[in-house]
C-alpha positions as CSV (number, residue, x, y, z in Angstrom):
1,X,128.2,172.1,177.1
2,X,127.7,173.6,173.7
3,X,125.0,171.1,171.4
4,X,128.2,170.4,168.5
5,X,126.6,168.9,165.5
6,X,128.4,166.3,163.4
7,X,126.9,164.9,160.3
8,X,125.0,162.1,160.7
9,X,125.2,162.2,164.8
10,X,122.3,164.2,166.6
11,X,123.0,167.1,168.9
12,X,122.2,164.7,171.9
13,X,124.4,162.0,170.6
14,X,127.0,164.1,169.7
15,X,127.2,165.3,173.0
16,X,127.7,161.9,174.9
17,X,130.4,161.4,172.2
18,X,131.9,164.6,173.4
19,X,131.8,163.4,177.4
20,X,133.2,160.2,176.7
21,X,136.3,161.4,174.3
22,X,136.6,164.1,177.4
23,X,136.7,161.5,180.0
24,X,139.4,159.1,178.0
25,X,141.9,161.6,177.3
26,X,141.7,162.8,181.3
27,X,144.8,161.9,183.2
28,X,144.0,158.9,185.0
29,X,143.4,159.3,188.7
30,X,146.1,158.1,190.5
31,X,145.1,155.9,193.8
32,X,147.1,156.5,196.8
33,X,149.4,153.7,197.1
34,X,148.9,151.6,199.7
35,X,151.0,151.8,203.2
36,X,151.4,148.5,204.5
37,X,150.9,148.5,208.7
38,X,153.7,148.0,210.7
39,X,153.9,144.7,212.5
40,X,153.4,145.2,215.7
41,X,157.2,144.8,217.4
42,X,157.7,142.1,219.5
43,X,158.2,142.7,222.9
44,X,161.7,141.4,224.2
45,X,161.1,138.5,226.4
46,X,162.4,138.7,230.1
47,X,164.3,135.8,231.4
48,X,164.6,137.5,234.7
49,X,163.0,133.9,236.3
50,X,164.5,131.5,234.2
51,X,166.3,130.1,237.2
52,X,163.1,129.9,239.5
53,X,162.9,126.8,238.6
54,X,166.5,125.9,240.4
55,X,165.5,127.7,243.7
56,X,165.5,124.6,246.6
57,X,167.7,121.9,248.0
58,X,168.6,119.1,245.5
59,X,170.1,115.6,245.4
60,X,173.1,116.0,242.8
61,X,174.3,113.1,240.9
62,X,177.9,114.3,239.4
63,X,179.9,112.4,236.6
64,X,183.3,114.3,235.9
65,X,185.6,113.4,232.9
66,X,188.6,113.3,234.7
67,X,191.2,114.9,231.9
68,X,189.5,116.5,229.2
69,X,190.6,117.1,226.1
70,X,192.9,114.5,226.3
71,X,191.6,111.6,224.7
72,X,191.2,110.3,228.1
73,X,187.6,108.3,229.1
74,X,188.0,108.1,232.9
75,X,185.0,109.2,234.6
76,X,184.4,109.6,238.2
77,X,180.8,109.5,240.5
78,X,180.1,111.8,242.7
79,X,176.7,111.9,245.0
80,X,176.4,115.6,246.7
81,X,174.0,118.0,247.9
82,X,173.3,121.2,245.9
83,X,171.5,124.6,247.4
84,X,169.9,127.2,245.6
85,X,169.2,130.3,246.8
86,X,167.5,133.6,245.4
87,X,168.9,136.4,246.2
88,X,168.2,140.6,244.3
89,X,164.6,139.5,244.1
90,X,165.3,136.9,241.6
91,X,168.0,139.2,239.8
92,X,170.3,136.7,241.0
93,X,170.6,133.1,242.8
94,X,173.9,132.0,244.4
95,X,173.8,127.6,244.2
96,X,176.3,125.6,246.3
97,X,177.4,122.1,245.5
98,X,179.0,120.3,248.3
99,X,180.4,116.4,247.8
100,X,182.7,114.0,248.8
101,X,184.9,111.3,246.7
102,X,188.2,109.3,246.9
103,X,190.0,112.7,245.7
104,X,188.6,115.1,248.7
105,X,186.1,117.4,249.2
106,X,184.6,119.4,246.6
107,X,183.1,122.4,246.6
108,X,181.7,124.7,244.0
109,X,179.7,127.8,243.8
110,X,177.9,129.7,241.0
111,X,176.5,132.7,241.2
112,X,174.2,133.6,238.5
113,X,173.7,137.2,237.9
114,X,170.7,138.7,235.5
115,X,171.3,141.4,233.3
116,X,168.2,143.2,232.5
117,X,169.6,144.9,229.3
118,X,170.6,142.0,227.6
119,X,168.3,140.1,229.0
120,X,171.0,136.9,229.5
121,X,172.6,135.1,232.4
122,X,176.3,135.0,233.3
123,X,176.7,131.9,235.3
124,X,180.2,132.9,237.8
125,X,181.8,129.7,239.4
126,X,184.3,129.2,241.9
127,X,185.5,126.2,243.7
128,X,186.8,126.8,247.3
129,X,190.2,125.4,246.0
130,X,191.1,128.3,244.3
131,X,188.8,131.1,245.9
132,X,188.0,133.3,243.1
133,X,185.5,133.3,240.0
134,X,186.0,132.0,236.8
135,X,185.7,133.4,233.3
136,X,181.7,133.5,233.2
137,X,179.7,131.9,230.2
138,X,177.1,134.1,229.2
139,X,173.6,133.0,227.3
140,X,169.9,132.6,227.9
141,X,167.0,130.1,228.1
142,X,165.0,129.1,225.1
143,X,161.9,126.7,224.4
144,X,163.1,125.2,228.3
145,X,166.4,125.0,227.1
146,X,169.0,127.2,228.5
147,X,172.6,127.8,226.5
148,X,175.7,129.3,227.6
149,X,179.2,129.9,226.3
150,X,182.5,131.6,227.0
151,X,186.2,132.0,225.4
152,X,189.2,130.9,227.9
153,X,192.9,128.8,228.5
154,X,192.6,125.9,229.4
155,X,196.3,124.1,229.7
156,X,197.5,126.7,227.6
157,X,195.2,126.8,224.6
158,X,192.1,129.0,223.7
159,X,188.6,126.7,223.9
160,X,185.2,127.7,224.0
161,X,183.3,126.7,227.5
162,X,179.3,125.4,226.0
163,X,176.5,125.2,229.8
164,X,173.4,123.5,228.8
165,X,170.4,123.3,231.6
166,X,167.9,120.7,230.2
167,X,165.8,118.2,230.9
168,X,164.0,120.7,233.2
169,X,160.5,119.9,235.0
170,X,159.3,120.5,238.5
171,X,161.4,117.7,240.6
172,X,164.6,117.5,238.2
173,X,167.0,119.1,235.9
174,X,170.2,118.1,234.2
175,X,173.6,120.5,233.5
176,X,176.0,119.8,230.7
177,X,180.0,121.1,230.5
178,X,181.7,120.7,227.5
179,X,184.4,121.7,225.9
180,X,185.5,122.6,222.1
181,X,189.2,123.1,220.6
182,X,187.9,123.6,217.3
183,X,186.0,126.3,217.5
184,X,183.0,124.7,218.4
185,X,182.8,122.2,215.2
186,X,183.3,119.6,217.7
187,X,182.4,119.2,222.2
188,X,183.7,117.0,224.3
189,X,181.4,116.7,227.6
190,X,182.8,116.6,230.5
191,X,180.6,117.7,233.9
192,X,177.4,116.4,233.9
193,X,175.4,117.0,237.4
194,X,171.4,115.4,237.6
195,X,169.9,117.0,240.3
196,X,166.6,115.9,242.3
197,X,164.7,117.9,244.3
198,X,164.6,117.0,248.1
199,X,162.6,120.4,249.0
């Protein structure tokens, strides 16, 4: 750099003036902005064994509401037997509940079925009565509850269909029916079976 002299301002000074004056009016450096890492994406939880639990012979205590959905509050007992089997390496359990009451012999089946896309349950029932399967409700297990729901007729009108499994530990579990005509504002319960493990 040429030594510039301004009056009153040695050659040295005038200099460092210079740098300085050079250095403000340089565009300012612009950082790179900067990009924010990714979160890591959750892997999708597999609910392939959320039945495992289920898999044995249990004690089934059954309360039915008799007539839903008709303001009616007559209940019946029931005391069965209910058998759990895996079957598709876990994919899939079939469970069997067998009692008797005052009205007959009752007989139900669900087969559970895993889809490994969704990752959800359909939960198929039949009773030997009519000899073919249901509409299925369709959900998953969460925090040890698991939640299941479906669209179908029942004595003519459209009602959703809510399954709850709770109450779940190593010797007992509870499952809920209910039914809503409103869209699920409001459920009525009606099928509530307490199993206890025997094996």
């Amino acid at each position: 750099m040429k030594n510039f002299k301004i009056p009153g301002i040695g050659a040295v000074h005038c200099a460092v003036l210079l740098a300085i004056t050079a250095q403000a009016a340089a565009p300012a450096a612009t950082a790179a902005p900067a990009v924010a890492a990714a979160p890591a994406a959750a892997t999708p939880r597999d609910g392939q064994n959320d039945f495992d639990f289920d898999i044995g012979i249990w004690n089934t205590h059954l309360k039915r509401l008799m007539h839903p959905l008709s303001g009616s509050t007559t209940w019946v007992e029931l005391d069965g037997k209910t058998v759990v089997r895996k079957i598709w390496d876990g994919r899939a359990n079939l469970a069997e509940l067998e009692t008797d009451a005052a009205s007959g012999h009752l007989q139900v089946i669900s087969l559970r079925l895993y889809d490994p896309t969704a990752r959800q349950w359909s939960l198929n029932t039949a009773n030997v009565k009519v000899g073919t399967l249901g509409v299925p409700t369709v959900g998953e297990f969460k925090n040890g509850r698991g939640e299941f729901y479906d669209q179908e007729t029942f004595n003519g009108k459209t009602i959703l269909v809510r399954n709850v499994w709770s109450d779940i530990s190593a010797d007992s579990c509870r499952f809920e029916q209910a039914f809503s005509e409103d869209g699920g504002k409001t459920w009525e319960v009606n099928w509530i079976a307490v199993d206890t493990r025997v094996k």
